[in-house]
PyMOL Python script that loads the backbone (N, CA, C, O; Angstrom):
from pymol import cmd

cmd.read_pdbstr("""\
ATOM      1  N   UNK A   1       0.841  -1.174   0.000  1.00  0.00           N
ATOM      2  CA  UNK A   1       0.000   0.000   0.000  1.00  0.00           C
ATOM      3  C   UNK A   1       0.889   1.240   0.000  1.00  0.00           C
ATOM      4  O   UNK A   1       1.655   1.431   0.945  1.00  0.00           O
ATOM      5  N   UNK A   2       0.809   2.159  -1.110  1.00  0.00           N
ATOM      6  CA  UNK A   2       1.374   3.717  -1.201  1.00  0.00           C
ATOM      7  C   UNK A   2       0.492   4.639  -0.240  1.00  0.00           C
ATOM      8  O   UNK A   2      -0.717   4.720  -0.461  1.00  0.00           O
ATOM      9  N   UNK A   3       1.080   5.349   0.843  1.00  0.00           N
ATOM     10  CA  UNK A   3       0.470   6.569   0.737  1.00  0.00           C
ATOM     11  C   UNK A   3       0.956   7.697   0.741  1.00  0.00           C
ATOM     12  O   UNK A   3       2.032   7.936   1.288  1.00  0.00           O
ATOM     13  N   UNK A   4       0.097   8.767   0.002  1.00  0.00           N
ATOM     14  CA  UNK A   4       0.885   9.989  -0.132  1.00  0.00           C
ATOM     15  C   UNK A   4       0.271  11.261   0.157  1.00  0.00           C
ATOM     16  O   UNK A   4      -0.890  11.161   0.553  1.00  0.00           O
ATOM     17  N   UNK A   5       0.863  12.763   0.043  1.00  0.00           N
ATOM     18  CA  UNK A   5       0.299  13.587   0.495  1.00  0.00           C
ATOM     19  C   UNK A   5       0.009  14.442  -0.821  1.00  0.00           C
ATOM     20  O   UNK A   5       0.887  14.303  -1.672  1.00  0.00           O
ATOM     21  N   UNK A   6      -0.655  14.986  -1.041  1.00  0.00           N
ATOM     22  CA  UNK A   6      -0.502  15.253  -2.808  1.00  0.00           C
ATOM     23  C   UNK A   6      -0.707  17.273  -2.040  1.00  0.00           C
ATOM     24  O   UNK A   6      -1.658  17.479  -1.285  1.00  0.00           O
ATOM     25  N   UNK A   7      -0.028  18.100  -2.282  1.00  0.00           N
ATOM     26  CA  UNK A   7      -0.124  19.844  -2.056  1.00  0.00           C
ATOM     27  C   UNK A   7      -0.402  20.047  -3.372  1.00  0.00           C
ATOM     28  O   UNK A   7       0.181  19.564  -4.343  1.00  0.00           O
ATOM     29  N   UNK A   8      -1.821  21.189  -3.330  1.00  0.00           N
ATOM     30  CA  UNK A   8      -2.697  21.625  -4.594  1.00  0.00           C
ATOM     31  C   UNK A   8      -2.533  22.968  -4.616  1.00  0.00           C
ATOM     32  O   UNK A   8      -2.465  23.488  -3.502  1.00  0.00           O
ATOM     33  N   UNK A   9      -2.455  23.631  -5.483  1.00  0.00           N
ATOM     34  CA  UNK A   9      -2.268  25.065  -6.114  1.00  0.00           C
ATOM     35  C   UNK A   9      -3.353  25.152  -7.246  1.00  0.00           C
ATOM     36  O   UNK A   9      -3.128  24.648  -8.346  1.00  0.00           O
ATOM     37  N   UNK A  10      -4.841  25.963  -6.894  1.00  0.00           N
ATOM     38  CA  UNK A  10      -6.014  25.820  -7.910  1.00  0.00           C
ATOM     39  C   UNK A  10      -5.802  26.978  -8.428  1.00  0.00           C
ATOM     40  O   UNK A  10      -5.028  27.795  -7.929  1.00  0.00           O
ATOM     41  N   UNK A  11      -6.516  27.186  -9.561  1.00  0.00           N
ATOM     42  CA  UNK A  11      -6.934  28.623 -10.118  1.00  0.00           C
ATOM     43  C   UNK A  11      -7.766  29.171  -9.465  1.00  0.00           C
ATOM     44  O   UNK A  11      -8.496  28.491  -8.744  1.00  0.00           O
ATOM     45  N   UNK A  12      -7.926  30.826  -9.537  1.00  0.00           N
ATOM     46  CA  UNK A  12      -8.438  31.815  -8.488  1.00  0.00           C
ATOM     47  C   UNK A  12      -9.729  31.478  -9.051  1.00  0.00           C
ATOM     48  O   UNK A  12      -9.962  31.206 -10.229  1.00  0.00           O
ATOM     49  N   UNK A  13     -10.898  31.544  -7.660  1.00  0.00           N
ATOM     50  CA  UNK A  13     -12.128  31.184  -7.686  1.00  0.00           C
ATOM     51  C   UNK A  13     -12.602  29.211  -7.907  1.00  0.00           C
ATOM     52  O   UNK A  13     -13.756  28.827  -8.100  1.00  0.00           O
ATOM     53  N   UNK A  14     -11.932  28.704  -7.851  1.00  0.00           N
ATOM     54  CA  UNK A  14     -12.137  27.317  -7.940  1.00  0.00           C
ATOM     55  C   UNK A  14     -11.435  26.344  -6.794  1.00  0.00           C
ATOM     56  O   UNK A  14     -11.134  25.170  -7.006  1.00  0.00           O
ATOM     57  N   UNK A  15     -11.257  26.950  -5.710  1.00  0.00           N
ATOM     58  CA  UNK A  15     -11.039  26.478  -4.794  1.00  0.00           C
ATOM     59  C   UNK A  15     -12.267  24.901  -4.342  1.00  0.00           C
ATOM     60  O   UNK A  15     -12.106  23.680  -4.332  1.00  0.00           O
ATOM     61  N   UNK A  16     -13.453  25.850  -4.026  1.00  0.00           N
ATOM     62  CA  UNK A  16     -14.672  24.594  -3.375  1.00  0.00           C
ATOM     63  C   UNK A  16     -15.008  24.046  -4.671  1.00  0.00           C
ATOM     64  O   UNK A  16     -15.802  23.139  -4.423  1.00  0.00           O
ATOM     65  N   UNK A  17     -14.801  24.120  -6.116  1.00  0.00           N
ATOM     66  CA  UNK A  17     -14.908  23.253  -7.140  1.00  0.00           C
ATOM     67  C   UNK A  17     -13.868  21.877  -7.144  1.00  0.00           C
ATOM     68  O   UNK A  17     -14.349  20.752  -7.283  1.00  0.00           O
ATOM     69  N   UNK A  18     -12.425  22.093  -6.979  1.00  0.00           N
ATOM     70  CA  UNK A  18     -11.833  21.448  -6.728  1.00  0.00           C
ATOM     71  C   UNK A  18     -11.459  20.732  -5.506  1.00  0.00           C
ATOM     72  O   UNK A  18     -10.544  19.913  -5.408  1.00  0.00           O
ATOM     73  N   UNK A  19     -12.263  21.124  -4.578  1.00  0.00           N
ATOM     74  CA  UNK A  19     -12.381  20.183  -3.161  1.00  0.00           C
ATOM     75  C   UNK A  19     -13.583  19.399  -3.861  1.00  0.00           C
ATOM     76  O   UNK A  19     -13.461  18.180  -3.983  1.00  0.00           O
ATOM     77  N   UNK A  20     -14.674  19.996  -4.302  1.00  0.00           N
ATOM     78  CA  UNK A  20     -15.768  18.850  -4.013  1.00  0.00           C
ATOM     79  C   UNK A  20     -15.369  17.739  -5.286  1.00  0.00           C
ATOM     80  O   UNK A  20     -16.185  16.817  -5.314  1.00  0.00           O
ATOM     81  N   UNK A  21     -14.603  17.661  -6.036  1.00  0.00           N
ATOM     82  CA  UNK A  21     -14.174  16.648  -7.339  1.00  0.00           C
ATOM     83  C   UNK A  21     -13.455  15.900  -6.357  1.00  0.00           C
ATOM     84  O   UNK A  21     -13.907  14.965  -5.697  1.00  0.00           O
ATOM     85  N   UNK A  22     -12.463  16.313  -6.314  1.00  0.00           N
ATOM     86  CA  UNK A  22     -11.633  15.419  -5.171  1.00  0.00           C
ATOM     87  C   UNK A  22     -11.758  14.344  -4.086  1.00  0.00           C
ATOM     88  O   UNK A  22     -11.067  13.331  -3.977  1.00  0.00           O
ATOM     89  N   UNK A  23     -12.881  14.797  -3.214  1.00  0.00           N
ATOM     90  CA  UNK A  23     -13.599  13.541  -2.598  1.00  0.00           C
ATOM     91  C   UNK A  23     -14.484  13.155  -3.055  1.00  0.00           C
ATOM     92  O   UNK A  23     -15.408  12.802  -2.322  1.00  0.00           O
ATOM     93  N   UNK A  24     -14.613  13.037  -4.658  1.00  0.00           N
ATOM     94  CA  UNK A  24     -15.236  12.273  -5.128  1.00  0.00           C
ATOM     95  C   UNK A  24     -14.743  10.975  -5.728  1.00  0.00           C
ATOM     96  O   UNK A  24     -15.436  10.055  -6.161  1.00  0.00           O
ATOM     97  N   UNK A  25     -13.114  11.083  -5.666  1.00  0.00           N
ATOM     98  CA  UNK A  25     -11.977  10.021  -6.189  1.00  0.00           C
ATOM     99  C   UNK A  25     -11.649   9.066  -4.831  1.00  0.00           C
ATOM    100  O   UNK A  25     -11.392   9.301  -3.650  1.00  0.00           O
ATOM    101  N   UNK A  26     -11.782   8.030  -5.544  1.00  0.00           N
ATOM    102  CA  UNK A  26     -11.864   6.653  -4.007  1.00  0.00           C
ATOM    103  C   UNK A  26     -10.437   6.604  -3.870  1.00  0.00           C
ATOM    104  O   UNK A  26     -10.041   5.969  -2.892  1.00  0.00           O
ATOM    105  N   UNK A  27      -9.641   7.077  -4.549  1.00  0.00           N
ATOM    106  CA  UNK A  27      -8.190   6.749  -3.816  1.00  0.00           C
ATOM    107  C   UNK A  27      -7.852   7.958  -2.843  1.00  0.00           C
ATOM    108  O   UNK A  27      -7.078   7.778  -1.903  1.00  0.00           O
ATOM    109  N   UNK A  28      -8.438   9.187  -3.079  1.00  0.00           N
ATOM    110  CA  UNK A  28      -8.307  10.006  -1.970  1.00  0.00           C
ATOM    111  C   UNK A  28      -9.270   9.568  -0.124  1.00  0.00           C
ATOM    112  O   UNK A  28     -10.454   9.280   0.046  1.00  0.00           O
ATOM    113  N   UNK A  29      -8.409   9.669   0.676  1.00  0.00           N
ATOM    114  CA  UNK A  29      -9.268   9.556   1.994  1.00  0.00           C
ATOM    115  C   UNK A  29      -9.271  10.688   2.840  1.00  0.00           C
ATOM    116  O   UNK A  29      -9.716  10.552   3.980  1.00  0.00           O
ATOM    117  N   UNK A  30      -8.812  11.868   2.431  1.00  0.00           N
ATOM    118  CA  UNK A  30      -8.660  13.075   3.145  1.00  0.00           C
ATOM    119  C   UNK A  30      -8.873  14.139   2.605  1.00  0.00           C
ATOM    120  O   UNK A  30      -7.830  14.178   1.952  1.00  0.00           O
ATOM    121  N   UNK A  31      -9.605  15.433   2.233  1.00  0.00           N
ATOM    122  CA  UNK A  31      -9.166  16.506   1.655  1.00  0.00           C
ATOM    123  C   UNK A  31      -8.943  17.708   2.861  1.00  0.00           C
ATOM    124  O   UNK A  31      -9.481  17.630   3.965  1.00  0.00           O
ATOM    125  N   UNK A  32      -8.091  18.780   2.459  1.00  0.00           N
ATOM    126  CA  UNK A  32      -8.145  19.685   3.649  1.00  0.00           C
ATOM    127  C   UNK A  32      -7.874  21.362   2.684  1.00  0.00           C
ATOM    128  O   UNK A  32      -6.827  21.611   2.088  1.00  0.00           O
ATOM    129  N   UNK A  33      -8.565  21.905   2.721  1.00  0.00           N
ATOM    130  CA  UNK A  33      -8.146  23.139   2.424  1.00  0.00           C
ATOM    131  C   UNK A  33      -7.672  24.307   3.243  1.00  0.00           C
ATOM    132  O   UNK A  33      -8.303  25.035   4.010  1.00  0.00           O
ATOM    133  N   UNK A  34      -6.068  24.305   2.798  1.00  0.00           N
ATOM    134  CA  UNK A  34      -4.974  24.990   3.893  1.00  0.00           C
ATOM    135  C   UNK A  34      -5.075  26.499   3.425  1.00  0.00           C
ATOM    136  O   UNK A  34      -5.889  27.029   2.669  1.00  0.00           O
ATOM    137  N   UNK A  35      -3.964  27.040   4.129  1.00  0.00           N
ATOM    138  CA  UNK A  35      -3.692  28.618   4.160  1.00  0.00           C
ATOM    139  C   UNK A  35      -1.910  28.238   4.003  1.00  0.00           C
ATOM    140  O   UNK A  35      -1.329  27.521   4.818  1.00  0.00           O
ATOM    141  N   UNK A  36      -1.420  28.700   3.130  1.00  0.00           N
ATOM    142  CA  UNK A  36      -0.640  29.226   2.344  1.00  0.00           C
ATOM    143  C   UNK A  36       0.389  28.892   1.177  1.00  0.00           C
ATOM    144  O   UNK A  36      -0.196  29.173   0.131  1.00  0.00           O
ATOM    145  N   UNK A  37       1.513  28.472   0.930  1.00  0.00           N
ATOM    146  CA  UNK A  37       1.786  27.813  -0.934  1.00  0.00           C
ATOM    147  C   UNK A  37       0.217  27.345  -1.624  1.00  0.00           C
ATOM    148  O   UNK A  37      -0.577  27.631  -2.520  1.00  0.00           O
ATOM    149  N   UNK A  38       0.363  26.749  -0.890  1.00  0.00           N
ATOM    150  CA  UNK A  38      -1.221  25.481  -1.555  1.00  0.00           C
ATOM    151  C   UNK A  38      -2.449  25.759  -1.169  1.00  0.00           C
ATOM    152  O   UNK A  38      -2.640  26.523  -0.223  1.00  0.00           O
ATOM    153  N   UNK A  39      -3.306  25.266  -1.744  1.00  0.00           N
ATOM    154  CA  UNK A  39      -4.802  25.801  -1.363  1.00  0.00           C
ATOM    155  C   UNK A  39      -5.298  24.525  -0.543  1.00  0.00           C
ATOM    156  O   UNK A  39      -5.899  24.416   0.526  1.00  0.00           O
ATOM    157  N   UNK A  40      -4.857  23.694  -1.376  1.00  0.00           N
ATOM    158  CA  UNK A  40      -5.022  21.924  -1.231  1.00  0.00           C
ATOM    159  C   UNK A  40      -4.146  20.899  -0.342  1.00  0.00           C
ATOM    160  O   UNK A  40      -2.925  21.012  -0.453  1.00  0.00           O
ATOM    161  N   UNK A  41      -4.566  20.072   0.387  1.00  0.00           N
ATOM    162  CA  UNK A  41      -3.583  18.773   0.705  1.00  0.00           C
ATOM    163  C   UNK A  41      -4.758  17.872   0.972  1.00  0.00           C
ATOM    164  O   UNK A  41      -5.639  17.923   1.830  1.00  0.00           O
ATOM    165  N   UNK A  42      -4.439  16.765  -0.327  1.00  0.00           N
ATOM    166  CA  UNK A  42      -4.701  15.860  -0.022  1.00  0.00           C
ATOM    167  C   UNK A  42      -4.248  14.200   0.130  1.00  0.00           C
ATOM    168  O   UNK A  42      -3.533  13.490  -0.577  1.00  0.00           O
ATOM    169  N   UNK A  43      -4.914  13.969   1.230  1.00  0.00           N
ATOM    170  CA  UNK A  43      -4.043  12.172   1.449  1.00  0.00           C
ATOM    171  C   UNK A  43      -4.724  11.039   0.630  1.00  0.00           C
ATOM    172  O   UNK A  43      -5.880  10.618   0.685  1.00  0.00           O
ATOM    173  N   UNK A  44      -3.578  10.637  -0.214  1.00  0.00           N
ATOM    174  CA  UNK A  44      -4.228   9.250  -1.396  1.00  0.00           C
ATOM    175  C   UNK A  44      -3.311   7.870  -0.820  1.00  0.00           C
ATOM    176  O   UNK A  44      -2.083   7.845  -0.729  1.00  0.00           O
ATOM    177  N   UNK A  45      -4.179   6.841  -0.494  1.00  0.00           N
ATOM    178  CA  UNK A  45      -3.773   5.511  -0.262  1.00  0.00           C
ATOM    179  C   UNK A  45      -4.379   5.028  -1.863  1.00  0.00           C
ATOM    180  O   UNK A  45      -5.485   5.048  -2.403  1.00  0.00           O
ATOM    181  N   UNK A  46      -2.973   4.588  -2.271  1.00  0.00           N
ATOM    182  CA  UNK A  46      -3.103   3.410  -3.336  1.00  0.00           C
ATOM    183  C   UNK A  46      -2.797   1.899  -2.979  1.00  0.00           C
ATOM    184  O   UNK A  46      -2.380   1.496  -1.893  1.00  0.00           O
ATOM    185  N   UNK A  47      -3.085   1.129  -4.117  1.00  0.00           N
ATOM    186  CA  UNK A  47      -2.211  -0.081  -3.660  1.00  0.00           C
ATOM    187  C   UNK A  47      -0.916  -0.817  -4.155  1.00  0.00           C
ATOM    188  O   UNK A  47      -0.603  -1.968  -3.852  1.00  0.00           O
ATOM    189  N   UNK A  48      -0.083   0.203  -5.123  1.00  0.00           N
ATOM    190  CA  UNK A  48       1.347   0.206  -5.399  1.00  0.00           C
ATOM    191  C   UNK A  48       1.344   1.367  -6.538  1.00  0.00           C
ATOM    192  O   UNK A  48       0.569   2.038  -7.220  1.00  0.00           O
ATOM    193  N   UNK A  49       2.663   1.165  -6.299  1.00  0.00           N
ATOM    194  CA  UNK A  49       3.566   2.234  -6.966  1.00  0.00           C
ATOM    195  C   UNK A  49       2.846   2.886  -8.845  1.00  0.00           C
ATOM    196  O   UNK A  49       2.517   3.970  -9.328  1.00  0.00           O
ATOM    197  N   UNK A  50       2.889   2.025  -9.124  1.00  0.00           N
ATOM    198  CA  UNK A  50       1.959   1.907 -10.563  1.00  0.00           C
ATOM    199  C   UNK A  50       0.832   2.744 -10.385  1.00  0.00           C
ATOM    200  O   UNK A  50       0.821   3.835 -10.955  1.00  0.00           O
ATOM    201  N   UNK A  51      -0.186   2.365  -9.625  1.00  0.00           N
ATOM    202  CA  UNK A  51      -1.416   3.105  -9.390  1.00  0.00           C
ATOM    203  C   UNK A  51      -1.514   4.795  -8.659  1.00  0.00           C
ATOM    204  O   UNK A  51      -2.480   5.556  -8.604  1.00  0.00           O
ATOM    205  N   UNK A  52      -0.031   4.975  -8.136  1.00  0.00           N
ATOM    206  CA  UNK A  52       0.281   5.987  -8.060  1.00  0.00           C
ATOM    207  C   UNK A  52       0.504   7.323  -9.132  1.00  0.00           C
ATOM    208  O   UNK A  52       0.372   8.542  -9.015  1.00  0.00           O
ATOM    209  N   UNK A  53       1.048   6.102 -10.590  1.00  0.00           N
ATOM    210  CA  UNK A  53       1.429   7.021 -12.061  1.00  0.00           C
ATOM    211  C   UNK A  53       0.175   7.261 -12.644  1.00  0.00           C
ATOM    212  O   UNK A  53      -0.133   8.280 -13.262  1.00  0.00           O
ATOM    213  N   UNK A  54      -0.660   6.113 -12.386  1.00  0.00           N
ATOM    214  CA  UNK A  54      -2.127   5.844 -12.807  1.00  0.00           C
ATOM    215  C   UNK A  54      -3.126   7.210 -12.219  1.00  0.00           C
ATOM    216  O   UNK A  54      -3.882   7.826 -12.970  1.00  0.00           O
ATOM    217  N   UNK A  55      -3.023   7.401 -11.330  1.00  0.00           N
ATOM    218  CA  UNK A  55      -3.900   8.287 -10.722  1.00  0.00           C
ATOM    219  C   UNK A  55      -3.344   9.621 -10.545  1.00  0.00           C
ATOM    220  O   UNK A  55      -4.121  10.465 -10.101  1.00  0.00           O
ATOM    221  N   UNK A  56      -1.764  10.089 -10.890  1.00  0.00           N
ATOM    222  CA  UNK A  56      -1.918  11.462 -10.878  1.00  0.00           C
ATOM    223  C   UNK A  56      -2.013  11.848 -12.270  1.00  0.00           C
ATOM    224  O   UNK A  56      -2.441  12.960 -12.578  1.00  0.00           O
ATOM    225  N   UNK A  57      -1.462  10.594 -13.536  1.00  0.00           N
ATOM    226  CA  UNK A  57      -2.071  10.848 -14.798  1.00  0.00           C
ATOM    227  C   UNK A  57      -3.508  11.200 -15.245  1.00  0.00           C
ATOM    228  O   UNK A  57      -4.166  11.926 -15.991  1.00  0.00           O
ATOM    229  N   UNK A  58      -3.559  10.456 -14.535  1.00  0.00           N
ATOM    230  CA  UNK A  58      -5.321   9.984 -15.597  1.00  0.00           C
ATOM    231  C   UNK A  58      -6.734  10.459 -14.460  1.00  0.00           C
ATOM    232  O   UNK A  58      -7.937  10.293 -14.663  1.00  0.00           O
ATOM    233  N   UNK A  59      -6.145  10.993 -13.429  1.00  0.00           N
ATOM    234  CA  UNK A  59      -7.404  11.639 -12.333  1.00  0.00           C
ATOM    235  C   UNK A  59      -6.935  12.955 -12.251  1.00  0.00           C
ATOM    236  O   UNK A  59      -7.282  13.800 -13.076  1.00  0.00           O
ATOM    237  N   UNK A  60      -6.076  13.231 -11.204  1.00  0.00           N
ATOM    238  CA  UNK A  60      -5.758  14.753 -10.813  1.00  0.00           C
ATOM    239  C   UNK A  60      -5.530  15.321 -11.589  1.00  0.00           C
ATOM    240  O   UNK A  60      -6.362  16.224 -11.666  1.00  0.00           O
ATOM    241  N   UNK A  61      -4.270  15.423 -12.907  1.00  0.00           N
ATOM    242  CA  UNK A  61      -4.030  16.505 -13.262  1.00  0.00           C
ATOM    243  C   UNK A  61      -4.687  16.894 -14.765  1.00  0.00           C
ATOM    244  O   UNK A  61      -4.184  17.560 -15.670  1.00  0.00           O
ATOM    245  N   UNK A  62      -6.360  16.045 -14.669  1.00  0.00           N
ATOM    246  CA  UNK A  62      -7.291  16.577 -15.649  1.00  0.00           C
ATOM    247  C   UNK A  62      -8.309  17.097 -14.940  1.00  0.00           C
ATOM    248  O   UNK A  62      -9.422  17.280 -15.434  1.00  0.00           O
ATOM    249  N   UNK A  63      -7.962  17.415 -13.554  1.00  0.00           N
ATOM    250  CA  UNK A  63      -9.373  17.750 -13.100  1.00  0.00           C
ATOM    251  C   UNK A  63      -9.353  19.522 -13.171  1.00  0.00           C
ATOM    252  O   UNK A  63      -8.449  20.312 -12.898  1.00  0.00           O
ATOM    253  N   UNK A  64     -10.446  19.693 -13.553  1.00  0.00           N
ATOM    254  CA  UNK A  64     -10.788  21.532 -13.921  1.00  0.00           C
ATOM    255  C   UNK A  64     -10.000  22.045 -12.682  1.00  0.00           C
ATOM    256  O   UNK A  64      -9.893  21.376 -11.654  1.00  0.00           O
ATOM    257  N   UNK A  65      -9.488  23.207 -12.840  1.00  0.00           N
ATOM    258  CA  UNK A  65      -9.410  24.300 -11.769  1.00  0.00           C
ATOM    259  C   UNK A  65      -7.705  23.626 -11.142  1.00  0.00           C
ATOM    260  O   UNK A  65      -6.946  24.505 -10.734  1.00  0.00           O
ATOM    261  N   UNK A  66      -7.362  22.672 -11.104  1.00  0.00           N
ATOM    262  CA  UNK A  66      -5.807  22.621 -10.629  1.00  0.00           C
ATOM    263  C   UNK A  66      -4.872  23.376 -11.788  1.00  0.00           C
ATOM    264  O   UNK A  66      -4.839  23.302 -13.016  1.00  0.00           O
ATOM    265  N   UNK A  67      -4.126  24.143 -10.789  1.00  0.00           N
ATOM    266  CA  UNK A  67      -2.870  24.566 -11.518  1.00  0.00           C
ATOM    267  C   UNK A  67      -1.775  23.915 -11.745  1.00  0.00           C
ATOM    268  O   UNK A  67      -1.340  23.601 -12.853  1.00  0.00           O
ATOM    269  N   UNK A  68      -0.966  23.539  -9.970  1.00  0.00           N
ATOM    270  CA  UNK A  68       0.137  23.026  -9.972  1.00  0.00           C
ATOM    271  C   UNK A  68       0.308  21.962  -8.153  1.00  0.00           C
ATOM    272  O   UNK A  68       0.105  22.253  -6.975  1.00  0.00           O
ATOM    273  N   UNK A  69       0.645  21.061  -8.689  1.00  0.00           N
ATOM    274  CA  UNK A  69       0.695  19.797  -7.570  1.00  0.00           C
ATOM    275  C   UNK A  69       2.483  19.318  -7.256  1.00  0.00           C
ATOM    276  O   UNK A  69       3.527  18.994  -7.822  1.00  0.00           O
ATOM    277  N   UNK A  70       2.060  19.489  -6.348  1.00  0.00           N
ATOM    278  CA  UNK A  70       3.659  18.554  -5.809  1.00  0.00           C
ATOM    279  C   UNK A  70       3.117  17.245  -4.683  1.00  0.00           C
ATOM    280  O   UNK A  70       2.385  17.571  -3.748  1.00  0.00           O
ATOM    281  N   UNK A  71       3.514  15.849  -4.847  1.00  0.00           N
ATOM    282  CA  UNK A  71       3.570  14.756  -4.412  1.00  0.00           C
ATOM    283  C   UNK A  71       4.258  14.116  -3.925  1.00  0.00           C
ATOM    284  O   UNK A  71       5.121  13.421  -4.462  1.00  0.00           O
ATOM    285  N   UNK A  72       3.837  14.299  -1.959  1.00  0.00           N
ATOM    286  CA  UNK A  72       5.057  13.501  -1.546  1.00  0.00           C
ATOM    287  C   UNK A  72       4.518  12.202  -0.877  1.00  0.00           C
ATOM    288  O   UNK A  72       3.489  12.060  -0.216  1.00  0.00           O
ATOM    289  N   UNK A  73       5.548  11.216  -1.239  1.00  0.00           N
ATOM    290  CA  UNK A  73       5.386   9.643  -1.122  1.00  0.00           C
ATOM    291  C   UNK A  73       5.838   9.329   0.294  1.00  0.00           C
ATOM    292  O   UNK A  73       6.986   9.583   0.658  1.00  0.00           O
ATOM    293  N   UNK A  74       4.928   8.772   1.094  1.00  0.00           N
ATOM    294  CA  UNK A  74       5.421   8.433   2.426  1.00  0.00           C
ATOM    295  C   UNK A  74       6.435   7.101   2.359  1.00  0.00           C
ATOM    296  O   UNK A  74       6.463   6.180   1.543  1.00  0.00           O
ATOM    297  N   UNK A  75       7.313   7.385   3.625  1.00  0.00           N
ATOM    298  CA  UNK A  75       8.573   6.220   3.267  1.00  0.00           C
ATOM    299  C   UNK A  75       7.716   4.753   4.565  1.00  0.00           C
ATOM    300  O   UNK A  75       8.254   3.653   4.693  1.00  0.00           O
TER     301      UNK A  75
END
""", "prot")
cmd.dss("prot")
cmd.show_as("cartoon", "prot")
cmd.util.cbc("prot")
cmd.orient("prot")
């Protein structure tokens, strides 16, 4: 099992657009909307490494309103 912390940077005004998409993805189990770099942190349990490439390809970084993500992998 991967888990990671994924920090979100949205476009202005799409903040609660991009929270409510987000817990709508079953690999996310956390969303939190912070105060300052990021707007976003959210915690994704996968179940390997693969599904990790899988899901910031092909989920997060098509979802409307994200700008810019940084992903860190718990050891």
């Amino acid at each position: 099992m991967e888990v990671m912390f994924i920090l979100i940077k949205v476009t202005h005004g799409k903040l609660k657009l991009v929270s409510s998409k987000l817990r709508d993805f079953e690999e996310i189990e956390e969303v939190n909307e912070i105060y300052g770099r990021y707007d976003i942190i959210a915690k994704v349990v996968v179940e390997s490494k693969e599904e990790v490439k899988k899901f910031i390809q092909n989920k997060l970084l098509i979802t409307e309103g994200i700008s810019t993500t940084e992903t860190l992998i718990t050891l």
